[in-house]
Steps between C-alpha positions, in 0.01 A plus 500: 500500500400699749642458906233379779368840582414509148291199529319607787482848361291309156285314728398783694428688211309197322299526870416843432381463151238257625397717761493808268238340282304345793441887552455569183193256462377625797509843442365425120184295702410767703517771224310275267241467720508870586478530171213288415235718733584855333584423137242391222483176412550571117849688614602197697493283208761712306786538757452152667233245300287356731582163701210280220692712225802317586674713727673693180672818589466699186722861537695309798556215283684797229711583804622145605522405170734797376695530802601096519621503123676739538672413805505131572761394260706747636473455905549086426804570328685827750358295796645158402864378599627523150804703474659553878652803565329656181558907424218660605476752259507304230155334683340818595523597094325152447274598755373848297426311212154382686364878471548489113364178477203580692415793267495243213281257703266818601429648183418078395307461761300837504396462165354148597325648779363783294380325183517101500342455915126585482457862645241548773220782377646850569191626620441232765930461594661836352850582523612083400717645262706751687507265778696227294778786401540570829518160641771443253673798622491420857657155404788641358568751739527129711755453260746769583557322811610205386893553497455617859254183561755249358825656713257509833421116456860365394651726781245358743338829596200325632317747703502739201250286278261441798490895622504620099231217408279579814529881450393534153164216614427705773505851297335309194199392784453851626471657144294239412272525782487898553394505100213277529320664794594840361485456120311189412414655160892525375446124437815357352710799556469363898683171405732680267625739745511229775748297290686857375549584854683114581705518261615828579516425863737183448720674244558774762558275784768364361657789309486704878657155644789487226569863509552468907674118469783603239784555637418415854662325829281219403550515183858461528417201773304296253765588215256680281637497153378879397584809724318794298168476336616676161618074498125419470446626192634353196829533378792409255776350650850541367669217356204252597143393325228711592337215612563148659411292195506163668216641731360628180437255305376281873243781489409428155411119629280602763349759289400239264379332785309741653303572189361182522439451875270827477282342240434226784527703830587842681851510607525462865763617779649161675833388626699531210747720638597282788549219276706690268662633765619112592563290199691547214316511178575218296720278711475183615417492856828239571687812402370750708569570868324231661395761831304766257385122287365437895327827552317496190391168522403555838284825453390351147312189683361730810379777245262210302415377874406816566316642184362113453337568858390843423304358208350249655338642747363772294369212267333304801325829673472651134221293410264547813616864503471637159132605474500682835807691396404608181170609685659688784717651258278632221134408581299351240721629282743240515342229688228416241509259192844325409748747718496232830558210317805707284655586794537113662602403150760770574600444830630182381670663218659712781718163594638424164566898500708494757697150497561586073614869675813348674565228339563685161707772692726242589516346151575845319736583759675139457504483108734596249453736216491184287239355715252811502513481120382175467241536779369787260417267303266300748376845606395516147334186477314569860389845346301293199405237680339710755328759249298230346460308856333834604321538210318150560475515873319862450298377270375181715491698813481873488747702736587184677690356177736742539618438796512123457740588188715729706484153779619280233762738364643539830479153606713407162789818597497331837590156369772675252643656778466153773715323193790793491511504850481120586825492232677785670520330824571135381819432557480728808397371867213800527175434449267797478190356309437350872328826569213395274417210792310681754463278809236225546319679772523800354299370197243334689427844684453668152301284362264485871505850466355511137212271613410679849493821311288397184236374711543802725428698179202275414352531827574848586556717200442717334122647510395453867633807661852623641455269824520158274759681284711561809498179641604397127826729515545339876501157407725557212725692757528223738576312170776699385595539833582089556640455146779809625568270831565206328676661251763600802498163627578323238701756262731554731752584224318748350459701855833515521561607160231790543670619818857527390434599143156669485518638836871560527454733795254345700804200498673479812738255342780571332545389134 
């Protein structure tokens, strides 16, 4: 296991990832919307399926979908705490077998895009099928980075995700943006040089980052196990396996597993490499050191407080809020027919999203290889049960359905995952499931809030002018703004945990 600095090193980093993708979203919202006012309707509905469509991402969905089966598996297993003081070459050969694999998944999944999904008319959307090829390209040229992504993260280079990530967003914005006032007519080839141009950006980051690490003072500081970058590419080693099997074949688990989980839902980027960072895979927690057992459980219960009170609030303002954002955003567009009342069902969705988000990174990094096999087979029975449970909910209520299967899917993951870690901490004096009990007061100022603001939206939205509308977003500020104060009253734990952790350097105590 890793020392202390480790630990805080993981946290800070699992800090950073949420902040990464709070910038992400935003950065995505604003060039959506962007978006929306220069780009025909039609072409909208190719690249990103309207909100009443279900909010499918059709040549994004290739990319996620290629890029997390082809690396998932493979970061689980290199990132977990299998296999201390592991030869790193050995890994980084694993590690190159996720650009092969990604070709076979590419040509798969190209030829499903091509011929089996319904292709939009070529006269109204040209260039569709180009602009698949080269969305499969750009996602694996993301996958030449992965040997370099896995060695940053289990080396706790944290700032190198964050200025990589951001770089390649903010140069993926720009092209995007630049293209559409000056070339609205390229259609798809806009979107498919936007996501060319991340990739590229975030393999480069990191390859100019490597090539000036290697071999460095700091390098040597933080006991870097390479020293040239001819050690990044693969290689036989003499008188050893070309590979570490035993995180072989604890790839081959997850990869099982990952199959499945994409049938249900995207992959998402959480706290899994703090956890695995802190517990040992497959051990009972009576025989693991019982400071790291402490750390965990502590950041595991102020995490769900934290991500429970997130959710909540977005599901109490959601409601009153949804119609007026989907206006302000896209106009009519957006705003009229069944897209409001998709997005509150959503917002909710949003909490279960987020508590089944770190609560399963916790279970995956906690379980042993035997233990992901057999919750393949629950995966398994979650993907059928949820395929037909979407099948009837669609059918009964449109768009909606969906997203009522996807709540019931994740509510039974989150229960699976409740029951593992419940077990785990049995015999243990830690209780983290505690973080699912938000404070009495706290409640009853979310649940206020949800009544002041749906009358405020009854009264005062949406069709009487920007004046009503504005006294609309102030009540629900004032809302928002109590529910934050008692929240710091009352989870008093949870400030603390967001200033030391979250906030490391705004701390003035030491840790």
């Amino acid at each position: 296991m890793g020392s202390q600095d480790d630990l805080k090193s993981a946290s800070t980093l699992a800090s950073y990832n949420v902040l990464l993708q709070v910038m992400f979203r935003l950065l995505t919202f604003f060039l959506n919307a962007f978006t929306l006012r220069f780009v025909s309707k039609e072409l909208i509905g190719v690249v990103n399926v309207r909100l009443t469509k279900a909010l499918v991402f059709r040549l994004m969905l290739l990319y996620t979908t290629l890029v997390f089966l082809s690396r998932e598996a493979f970061r689980r297993a290199c990132l977990s705490g299998e296999g201390e003081g592991r030869n790193w070459r050995q890994v980084i050969n694993l590690l190159w077998l996720t650009l092969p694999l990604g070709c076979l998944w590419g040509a798969l999944l190209v030829c499903v895009w091509w011929w089996l999904l319904k292709a939009p008319d070529p006269e109204a959307v040209p260039h569709y099928v180009p602009a698949v090829g080269f969305f499969c390209l750009a996602a694996l040229m993301e996958l030449l980075a992965e040997p370099l992504w896995v060695l940053a993260h289990a080396h706790m280079l944290v700032r190198l995700k964050v200025v990589a990530e951001s770089l390649a967003m903010i140069a993926k914005c720009l092209v995007t943006v630049v293209m559409v006032v000056s070339a609205p007519d390229w259609g798809l080839y806009i979107f498919s040089a936007a996501q060319c141009v991340y990739a590229g950006f975030l393999l480069l980051c990191y390859i100019i980052y490597f090539l000036q690490f290697l071999g460095s003072e700091e390098a040597k500081k933080k006991s870097f196990p390479l020293d040239h970058v001819s050690q990044l590419l693969p290689t036989r080693l003499n008188g050893q396996p070309l590979i570490n099997w035993k995180l072989a074949t604890l790839t081959w688990s997850f990869f099982k597993q990952s199959f499945l989980k994409q049938i249900l839902t995207e992959g998402k980027e959480s706290f899994y490499v703090f956890f695995a960072k802190v517990l040992e895979r497959g051990q009972d927690v009576r025989q693991q050191k019982q400071e790291e057992v402490s750390i965990a459980s502590n950041v595991l219960e102020c995490l769900l407080k934290l991500v429970l009170l997130i959710g909540l609030i977005i599901t109490a303002f959601g409601y009153s809020y949804s119609y007026l954002a989907l206006d302000m955003y896209g106009g009519g567009l957006l705003s009229s027919g069944t897209g409001p009342s998709l997005l509150r069902c959503y917002s909710f969705y949003v909490l279960l999203l987020a508590i089944n988000g770190v609560t399963e990174c916790f279970v995956f990094a906690a379980m042993s290889k035997e233990e992901v096999d057999r919750y393949n087979l629950v995966m398994l029975g979650l993907s059928a049960s949820f395929l037909l449970l979407s099948y009837w909910l669609t059918w009964l209520f449109g768009g909606m359905g969906f997203i009522l299967a996807n709540c019931c899917n994740m509510g039974l993951r989150i229960m699976h995952s409740l029951i593992y870690i419940h077990r785990y901490f049995q015999h243990s004096v830690h209780t983290p499931l505690s973080g699912l009990h938000p404070h009495p007061a706290l409640l009853i100022a979310l649940m206020m809030s949800f009544v002041l603001t749906g009358f405020s939206e009854r009264m005062l939205c949406c069709d009487s002018g920007w004046l009503l509308r504005l006294a609309h977003i102030t009540i629900g500020a004032v809302c928002l703004l109590g529910v934050v104060i008692v929240a710091f009253l009352t989870e008093t734990r949870l400030v603390q945990f967001i200033r030391t952790q979250l906030l490391p350097k705004y701390s003035k105590k030491d840790t």
